[in-house]
Every structure is written in C-alpha cells, then in structure tokens.
C-alpha positions as CSV (number, residue, x, y, z in Angstrom):
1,X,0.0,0.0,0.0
2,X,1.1,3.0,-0.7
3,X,0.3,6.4,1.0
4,X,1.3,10.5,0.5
5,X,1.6,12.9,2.9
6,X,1.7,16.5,1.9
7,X,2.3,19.1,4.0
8,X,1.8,22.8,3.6
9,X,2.5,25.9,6.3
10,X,4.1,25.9,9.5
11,X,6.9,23.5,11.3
12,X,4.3,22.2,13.6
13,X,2.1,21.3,10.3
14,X,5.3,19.7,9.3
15,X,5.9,17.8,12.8
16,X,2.3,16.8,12.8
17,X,2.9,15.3,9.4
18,X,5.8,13.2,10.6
19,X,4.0,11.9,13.3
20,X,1.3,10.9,10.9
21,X,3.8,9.3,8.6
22,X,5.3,7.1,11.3
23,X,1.5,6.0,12.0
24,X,1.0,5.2,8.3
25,X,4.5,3.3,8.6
26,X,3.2,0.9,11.0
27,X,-0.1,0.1,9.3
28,X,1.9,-1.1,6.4
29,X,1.8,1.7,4.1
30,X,5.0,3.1,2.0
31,X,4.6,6.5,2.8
32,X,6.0,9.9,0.4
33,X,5.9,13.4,1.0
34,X,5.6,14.1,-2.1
35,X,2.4,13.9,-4.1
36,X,2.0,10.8,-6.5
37,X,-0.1,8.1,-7.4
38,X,-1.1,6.2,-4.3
39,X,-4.4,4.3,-2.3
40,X,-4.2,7.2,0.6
41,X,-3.7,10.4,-0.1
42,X,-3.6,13.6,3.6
43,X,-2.8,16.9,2.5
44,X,-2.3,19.1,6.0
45,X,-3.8,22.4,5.2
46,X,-2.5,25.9,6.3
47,X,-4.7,29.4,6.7
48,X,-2.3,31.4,8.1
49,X,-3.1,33.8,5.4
50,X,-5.7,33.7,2.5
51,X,-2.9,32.8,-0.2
52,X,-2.3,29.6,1.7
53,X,-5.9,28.3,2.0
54,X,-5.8,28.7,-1.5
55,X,-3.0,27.4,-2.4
56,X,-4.7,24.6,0.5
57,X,-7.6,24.1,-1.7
58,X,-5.6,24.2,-5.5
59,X,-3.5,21.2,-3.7
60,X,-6.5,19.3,-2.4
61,X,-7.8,19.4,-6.3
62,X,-4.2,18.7,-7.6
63,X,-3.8,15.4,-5.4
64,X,-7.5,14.0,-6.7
65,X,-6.2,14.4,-10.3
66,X,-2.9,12.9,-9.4
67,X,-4.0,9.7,-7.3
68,X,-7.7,9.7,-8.9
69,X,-7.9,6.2,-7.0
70,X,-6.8,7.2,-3.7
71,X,-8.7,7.7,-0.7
72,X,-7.8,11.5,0.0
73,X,-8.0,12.9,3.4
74,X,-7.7,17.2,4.3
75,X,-7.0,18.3,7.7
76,X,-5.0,21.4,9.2
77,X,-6.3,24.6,9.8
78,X,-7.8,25.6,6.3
79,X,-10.0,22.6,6.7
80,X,-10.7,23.5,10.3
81,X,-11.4,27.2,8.9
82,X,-13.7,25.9,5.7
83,X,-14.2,22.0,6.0
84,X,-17.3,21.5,3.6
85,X,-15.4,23.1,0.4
86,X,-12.8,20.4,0.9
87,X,-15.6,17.7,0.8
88,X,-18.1,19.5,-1.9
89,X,-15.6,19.9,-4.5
90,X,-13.7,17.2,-5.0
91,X,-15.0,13.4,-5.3
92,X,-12.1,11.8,-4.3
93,X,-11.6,13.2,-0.5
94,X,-13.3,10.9,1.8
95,X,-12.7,12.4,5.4
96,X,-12.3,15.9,6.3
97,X,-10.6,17.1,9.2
98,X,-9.4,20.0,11.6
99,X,-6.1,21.5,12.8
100,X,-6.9,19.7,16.3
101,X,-6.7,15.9,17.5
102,X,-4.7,14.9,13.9
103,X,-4.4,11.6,15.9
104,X,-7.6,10.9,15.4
105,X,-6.9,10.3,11.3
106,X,-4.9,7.2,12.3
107,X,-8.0,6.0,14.0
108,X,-10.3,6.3,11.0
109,X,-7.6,5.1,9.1
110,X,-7.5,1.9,10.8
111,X,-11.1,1.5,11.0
112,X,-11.9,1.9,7.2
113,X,-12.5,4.8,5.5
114,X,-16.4,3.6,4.2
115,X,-17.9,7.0,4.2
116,X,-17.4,10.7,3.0
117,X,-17.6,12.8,5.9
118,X,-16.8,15.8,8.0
119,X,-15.3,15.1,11.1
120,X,-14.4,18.4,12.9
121,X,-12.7,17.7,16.5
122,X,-11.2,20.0,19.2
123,X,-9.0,19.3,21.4
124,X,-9.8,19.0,25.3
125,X,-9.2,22.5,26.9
126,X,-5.4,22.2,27.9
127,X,-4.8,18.8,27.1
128,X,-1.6,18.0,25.1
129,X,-2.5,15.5,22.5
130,X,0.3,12.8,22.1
131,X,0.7,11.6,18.7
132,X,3.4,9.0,17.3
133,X,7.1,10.1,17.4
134,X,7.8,12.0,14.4
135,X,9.6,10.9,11.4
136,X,11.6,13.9,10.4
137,X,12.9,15.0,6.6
138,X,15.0,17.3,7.3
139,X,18.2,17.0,8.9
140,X,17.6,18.8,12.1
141,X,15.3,17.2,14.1
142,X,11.9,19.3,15.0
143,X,10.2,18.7,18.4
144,X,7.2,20.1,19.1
145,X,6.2,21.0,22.8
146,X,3.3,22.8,22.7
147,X,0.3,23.8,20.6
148,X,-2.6,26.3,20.4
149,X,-2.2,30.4,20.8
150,X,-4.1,32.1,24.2
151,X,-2.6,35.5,22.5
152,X,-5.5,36.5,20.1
153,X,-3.3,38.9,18.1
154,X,-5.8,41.1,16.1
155,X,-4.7,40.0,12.9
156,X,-4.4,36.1,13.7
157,X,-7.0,33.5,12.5
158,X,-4.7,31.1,14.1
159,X,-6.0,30.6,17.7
160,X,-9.4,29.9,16.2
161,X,-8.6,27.5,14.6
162,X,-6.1,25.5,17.0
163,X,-7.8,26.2,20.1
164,X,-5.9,27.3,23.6
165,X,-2.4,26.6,24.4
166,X,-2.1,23.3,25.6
167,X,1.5,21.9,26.5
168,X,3.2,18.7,26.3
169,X,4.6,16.9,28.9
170,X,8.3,17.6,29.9
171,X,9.6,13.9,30.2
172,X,8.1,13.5,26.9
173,X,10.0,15.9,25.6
174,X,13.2,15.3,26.9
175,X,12.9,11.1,25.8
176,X,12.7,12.7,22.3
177,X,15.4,15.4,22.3
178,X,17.9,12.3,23.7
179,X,16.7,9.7,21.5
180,X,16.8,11.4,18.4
181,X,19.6,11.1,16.0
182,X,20.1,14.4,14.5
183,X,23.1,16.5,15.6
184,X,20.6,19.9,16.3
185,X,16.9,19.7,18.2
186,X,14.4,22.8,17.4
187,X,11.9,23.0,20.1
188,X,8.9,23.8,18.4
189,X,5.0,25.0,18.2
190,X,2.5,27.7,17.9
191,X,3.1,29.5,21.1
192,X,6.6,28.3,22.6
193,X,6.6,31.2,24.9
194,X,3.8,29.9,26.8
195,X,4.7,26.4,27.3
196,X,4.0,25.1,31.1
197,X,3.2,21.4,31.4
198,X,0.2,20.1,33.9
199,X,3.1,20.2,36.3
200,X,3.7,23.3,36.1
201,X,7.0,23.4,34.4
202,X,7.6,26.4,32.4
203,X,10.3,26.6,29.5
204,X,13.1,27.5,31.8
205,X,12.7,24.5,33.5
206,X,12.8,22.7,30.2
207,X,15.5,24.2,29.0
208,X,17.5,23.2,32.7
209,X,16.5,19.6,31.7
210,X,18.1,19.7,28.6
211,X,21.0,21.3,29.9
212,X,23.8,18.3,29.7
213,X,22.2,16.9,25.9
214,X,25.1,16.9,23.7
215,X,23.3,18.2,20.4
216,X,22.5,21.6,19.5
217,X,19.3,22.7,21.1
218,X,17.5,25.4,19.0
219,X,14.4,27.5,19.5
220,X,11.7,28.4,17.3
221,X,9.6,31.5,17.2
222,X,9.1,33.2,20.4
223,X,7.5,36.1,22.5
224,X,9.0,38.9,24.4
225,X,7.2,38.1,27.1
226,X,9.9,35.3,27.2
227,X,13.3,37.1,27.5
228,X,13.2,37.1,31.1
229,X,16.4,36.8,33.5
230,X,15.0,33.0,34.8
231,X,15.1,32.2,31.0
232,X,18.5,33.5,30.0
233,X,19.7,32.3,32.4
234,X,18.8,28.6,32.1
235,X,19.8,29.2,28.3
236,X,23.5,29.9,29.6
237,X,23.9,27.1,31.4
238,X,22.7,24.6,28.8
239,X,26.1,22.7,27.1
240,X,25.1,23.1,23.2
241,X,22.0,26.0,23.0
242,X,21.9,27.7,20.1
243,X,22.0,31.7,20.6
244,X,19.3,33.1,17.7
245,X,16.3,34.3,18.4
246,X,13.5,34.8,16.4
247,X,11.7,37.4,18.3
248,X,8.5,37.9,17.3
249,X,7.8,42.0,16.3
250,X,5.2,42.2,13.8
251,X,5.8,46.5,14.5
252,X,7.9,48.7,15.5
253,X,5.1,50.9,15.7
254,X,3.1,51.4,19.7
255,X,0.1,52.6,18.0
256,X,0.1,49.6,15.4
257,X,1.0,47.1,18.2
258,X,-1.8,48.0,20.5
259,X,-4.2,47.8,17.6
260,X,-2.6,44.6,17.0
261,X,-3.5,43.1,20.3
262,X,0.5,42.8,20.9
263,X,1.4,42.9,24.6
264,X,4.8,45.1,24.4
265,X,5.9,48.4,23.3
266,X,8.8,49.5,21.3
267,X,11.0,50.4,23.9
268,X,9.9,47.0,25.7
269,X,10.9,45.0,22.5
270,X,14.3,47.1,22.1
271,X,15.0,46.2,26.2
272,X,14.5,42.5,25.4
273,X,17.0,42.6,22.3
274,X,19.2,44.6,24.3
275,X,19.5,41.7,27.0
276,X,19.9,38.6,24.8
277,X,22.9,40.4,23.6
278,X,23.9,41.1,27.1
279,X,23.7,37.0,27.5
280,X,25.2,36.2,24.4
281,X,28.1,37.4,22.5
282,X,27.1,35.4,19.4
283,X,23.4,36.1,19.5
284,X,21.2,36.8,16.2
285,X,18.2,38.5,16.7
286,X,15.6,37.5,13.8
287,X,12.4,38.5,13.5
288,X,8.7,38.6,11.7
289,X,7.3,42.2,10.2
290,X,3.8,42.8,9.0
291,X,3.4,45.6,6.9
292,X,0.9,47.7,6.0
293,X,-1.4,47.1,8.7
294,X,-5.0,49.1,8.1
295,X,-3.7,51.2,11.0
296,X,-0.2,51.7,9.6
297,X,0.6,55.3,8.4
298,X,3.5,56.2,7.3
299,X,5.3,57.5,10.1
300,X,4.5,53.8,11.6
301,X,5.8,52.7,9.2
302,X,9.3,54.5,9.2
303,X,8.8,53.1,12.6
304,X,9.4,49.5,11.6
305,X,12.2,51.2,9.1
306,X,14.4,52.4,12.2
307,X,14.0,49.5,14.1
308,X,15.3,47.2,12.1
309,X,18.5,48.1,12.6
310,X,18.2,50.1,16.3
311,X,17.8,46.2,17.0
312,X,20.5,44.8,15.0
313,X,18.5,42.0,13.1
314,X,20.6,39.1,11.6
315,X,17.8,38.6,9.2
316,X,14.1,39.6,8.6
317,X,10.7,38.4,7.4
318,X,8.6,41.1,6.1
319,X,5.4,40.3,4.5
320,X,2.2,42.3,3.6
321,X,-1.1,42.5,5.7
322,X,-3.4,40.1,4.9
323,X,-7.1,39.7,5.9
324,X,-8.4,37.3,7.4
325,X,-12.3,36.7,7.7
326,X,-13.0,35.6,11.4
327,X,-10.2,38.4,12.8
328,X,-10.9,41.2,14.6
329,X,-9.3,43.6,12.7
330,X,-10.8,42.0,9.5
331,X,-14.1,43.4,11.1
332,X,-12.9,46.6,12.6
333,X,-10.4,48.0,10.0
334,X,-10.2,48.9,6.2
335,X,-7.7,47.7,4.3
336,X,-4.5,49.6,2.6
337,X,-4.3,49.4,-0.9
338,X,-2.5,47.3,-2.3
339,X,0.3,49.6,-3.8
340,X,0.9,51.1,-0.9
341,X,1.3,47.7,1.6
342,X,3.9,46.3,-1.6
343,X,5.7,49.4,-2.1
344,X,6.9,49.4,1.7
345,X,7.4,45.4,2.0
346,X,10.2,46.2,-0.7
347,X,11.2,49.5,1.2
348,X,11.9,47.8,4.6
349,X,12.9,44.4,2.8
350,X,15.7,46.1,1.2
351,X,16.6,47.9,4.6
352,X,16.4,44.4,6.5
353,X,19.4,43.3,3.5
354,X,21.5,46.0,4.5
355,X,21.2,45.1,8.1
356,X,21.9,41.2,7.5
357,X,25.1,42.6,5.7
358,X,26.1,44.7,8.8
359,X,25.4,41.5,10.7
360,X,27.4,39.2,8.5
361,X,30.4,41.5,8.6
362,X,31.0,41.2,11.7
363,X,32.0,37.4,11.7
364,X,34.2,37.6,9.0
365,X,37.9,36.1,10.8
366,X,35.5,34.9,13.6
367,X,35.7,31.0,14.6
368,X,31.7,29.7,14.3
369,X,30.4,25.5,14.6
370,X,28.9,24.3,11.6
371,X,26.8,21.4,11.4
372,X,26.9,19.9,7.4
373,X,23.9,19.6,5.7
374,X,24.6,19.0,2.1
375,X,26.7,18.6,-0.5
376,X,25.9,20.3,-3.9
377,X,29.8,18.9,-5.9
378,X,31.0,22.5,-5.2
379,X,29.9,23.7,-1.7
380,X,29.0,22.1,1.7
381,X,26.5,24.2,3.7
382,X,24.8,24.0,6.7
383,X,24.4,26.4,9.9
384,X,26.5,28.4,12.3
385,X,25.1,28.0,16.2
386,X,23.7,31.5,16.0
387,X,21.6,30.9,12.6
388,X,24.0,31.6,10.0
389,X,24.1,29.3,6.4
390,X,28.0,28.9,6.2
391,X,29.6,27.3,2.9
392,X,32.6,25.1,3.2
393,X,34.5,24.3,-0.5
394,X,34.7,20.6,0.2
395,X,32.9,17.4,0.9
396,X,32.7,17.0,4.5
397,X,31.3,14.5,6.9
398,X,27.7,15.1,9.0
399,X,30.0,16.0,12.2
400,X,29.9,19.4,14.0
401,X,33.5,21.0,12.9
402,X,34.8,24.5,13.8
403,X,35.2,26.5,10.8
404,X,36.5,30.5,10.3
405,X,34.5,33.1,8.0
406,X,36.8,34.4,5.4
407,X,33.9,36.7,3.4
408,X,29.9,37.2,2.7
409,X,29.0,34.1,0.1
410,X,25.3,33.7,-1.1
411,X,23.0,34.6,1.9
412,X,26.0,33.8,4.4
413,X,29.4,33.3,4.6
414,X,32.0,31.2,3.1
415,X,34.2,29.5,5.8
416,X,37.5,27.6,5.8
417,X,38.3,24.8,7.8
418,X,40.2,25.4,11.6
C-alpha cells in the first residue's frame, strides 16, 4: 500500500505530518511526502493567510487528479477554517478534518474509510494531545512542545482554529530530544513562549533539563514576554543552546502594536533585544514584520524602518497584511491598498538586506560551529550556532566541525576549515 503525505504551512504542520507518517509506517503503508499516485492520499492544510488556504484548496484538487484512485484525506487549519469546500468539490476526498486531534486520522484510518464525511474535533481544553514520534525529513530534528495560541493577536485566524495553548509533557520531551539522532533539536510550536506542562514546568525548567544533551538545542519562534532573567539564564547554562532568536515583532510601531492586540511596546521590544545580547556574544536576533497594517501610516511605518537596525537584526521576514475573515481587525479596519502595503514590504525588505550585511560583517575572521547539511559537488552548507548558512568548498562529513569566515558568500558566509 502505498500512501502520500503533503504538508503545507508551518513547522508544527510539518511535525504533525511526521507523526502521521510514522503512524501510516506501522499500518503497512509506503509513505512519500511528495504527491503521487497512491491508495491514501492527507494533505495538511495551512490558513495562516488567505494565499495559503488557496494554495490549500488548489492542492487538495491537484492530489485528486494525481492519485484519482486514492482515498484523500484534508486536515489542518484551512479545513478546520472551511471544512465542507474540501468535501463538496472534489469526489475523491473521503474524510475531512481539523487543525486539532490529527491523531484521530490514524483511527479512522485503521477503521476503514467507508464513508465521506466531515469530522471536525477540538481538542480537550489544555490537554496536550500525544501523537506517534515523528519521522523527520529534514536533517535537524523538529520537536514540538506545545500547541494552540491564548494570545489573540488582532490580525491572527490562528488561535481559532487550533484552540488554547495546551503543552506537552516535559519527560516527553526530553525522551525525544535524547533519542533522536540528529546532531541539532528545534523545540517547536505555535506559542513556545507559553509552554508550562500540567506540572507546572515552564520553559526555563525545560531548558534546565536539557542542559547536559550533547546536540545543538534550538528555539523556534518566540515572544518577548519570554526574555526574562529565569530564562536566560537557564539558556547559559545549557552545554550546546543555540544563541538566535526569532523574536516575534510584527511593529515597530506602539500605536500599530496596540491595535494589534500585541502585549509590548517599542521600547519593551528594544529592552529584550538589548539583554539577549547582554547573555550572548554570538546572538542573532531575527524576527517577523507585518506591513501595511489598516492602522499603519507612514510615520509607523518608518517606525518598523528604524527598528530594524536600532535592534541589529541578523535577518528579517517582512510580508504584507493580509485579511483574514474571522479576525478582529478583519471586522474593525479597512484595508490599505495594495500599492501602498507592496511598495513598503520592498522599502523595509531592502533595509532588512543592508542590516543582514552589517550582521554578516561582523563574523568575518571569527571561529563559528557548523553542522553539514549537504553537498551540492562544489559547496557544503549548513548552519553556524547563532543561525548563519556557512559554505565550506569541500565534501565534509555530518560531524559538528569548527570553521572561520573568510567573506559574505550567497546569503551567508564562506568558511574555511580550523
């Protein structure tokens, strides 16, 4: 039997997937990422913005023409969002599901799949749901450790449809971060931030747990509400944590951050960039920008301009406003025109470039670990421990190996061997 697993979105979507993989595994199935003929067919949605439920939907249709006799199952949040145009519109899917309780697929998996139907779940209030271990495709190994958003950002469909932050259990956690095999763990899910396990163990004491692993331990998006002193702290003292940051901003606007529900101000965000670097000499600070938010005027917007580089970001991700139906702003504001949202995407995009080259610059002649990835007959790449894509010129083995930037290559740095 043989089964595909598509995945679109976020790295949770992408853990989630894995997990369903390893399920599919142990029914029997030969199971692909990529889309194909096959007897089963899940495609994990994403509605983060509008452009991904339809690009959600346009794959849905593309896997019914591809594997016309497969069984195809939707879930993730773009079926949680709009569940009966996945089922109406094309013959082939058979069960519709939600961004929650993905376990559940295995279930009707196992039971037969007799019936086309709509079977929209939500998880218990707090209650992490445990899936199967994950079966990773990408060299790093993704954990996640949490799911659901209590944050309600103004913009966000996302906490509608993955309900409240629920977080896994901390032994869990740890089994998986020791077991695995990959040479660098990223701790992963919606909310990180607001991880605390029904034991009450917050991320610092996570992070103090995972102190002696001998792997790089990386963290994926998080909140200022985060950089605390209990939390840097525990970071220091871990053997192999990896010093970036991708700080959430979205702003660097007060006026646009209070209309986005955000729970900092400028001067709060600048305090918590200013004490990572305090912690770490090798820290990057990365970070998400929305632009052109319906309250955004210009002078916000030169705003998000001059913070950019008042916070010395390695790298950013600036993207446009979009919409969503089910938001508060979507229902309280009116949207910028188009022209003016792109024109300042490229404006601050070509700002954030200058800054990553300020930010490169400064490691050229500097010792940094890199992890190999790949191989390409020319170049090995992989990543520096503060976020940085290094290229060696030489076949190397999977090992972590000390290597000195010698000048700005691609979107990195080229490096030499120590």
């Amino acid at each position: 039997m043989k089964a595909v697993v598509y995945t679109l979105g976020c790295k949770v979507n992408d853990v989630e997937s894995g997990s369903l993989i390893t399920g599919l595994e142990e029914m029997g199935y030969e199971v692909t990422r990529e889309l194909a003929p096959a007897d089963l067919v899940i495609v994990n949605t994403c509605a983060v913005t509008a452009e991904a439920e339809r690009k959600s939907r346009q794959l849905v249709g593309r896997a019914c023409k591809i594997a016309p006799e497969a069984k195809v199952i939707v879930c993730g949040c773009a079926s949680q969002k709009t569940p009966r145009a996945f089922l109406e519109k094309n013959e082939g899917v058979v069960l519709v599901t939600g961004a929650q309780a993905k376990g559940k697929i295995l279930e009707a998996i196992a039971r037969g799949l007799a019936d086309r139907k709509m079977a929209i779940e939500e998880a218990k209030s707090g209650v992490y749901e445990d899936m199967p271990l994950p079966k990773c495709s990408k060299t790093r190994d993704f954990v996640k450790i949490q799911d659901g958003c209590n944050r309600f950002c103004s913009y966000c469909i996302i906490p509608y449809l993955r309900g409240r932050s629920r977080s896994r259990d901390m032994d869990e956690i740890v089994a998986e971060v020791k077991n695995g095999t990959a040479k660098e763990v990223v701790l992963t899910g919606i909310d990180v931030s607001a991880y605390r396990d029904e034991k009450g163990r917050d991320f610092s004491r996570l992070l103090t747990a995972l102190k002696d692993v001998d792997k790089r331990i990386r963290i994926g998006s998080m909140e200022v509400s985060l950089i605390a002193d209990e939390f840097l702290s525990a970071a220091k003292g871990m053997k192999n944590f990896a010093p970036h940051f991708h700080l959430s901003l979205q702003s660097g606007s007060d006026k646009v951050l209070k209309s986005m529900n955000r729970h900092y101000t400028r001067a709060e965000y600048l305090s918590a960039c200013q004490k990572i670097y305090a912690a770490f000499e090798k820290a990057s600070i990365t970070t998400d920008i929305i632009v052109g938010f319906p309250t955004e005027e210009e002078e916000d917007f030169l705003d998000s301009v001059r913070i950019v580089e008042e916070a010395g970001f390695a790298q950013i991700h600036a993207f446009p406003y979009s919409p969503r139906e089910g938001t508060v702003a979507y229902k309280k504001y009116k949207e910028l025109p188009n022209a003016v949202k792109k024109a300042r995407v490229e404006k601050i995009l070509a700002v954030g470039k200058s800054q990553k080259e300020k930010y490169l610059q400064k490691y050229v002649g500097r010792v940094l670990e890199m992890i190999p990835e790949r191989f390409d007959g020319k170049f090995t790449d992989g990543y520096s421990e503060n976020y940085i894509r290094l290229y060696l010129p030489e076949e190397v083995g999977k090992e972590p190996l000390k290597v000195r930037a010698i000048a700005l290559f691609e979107d990195g740095l080229q490096v030499e061997k120590v």
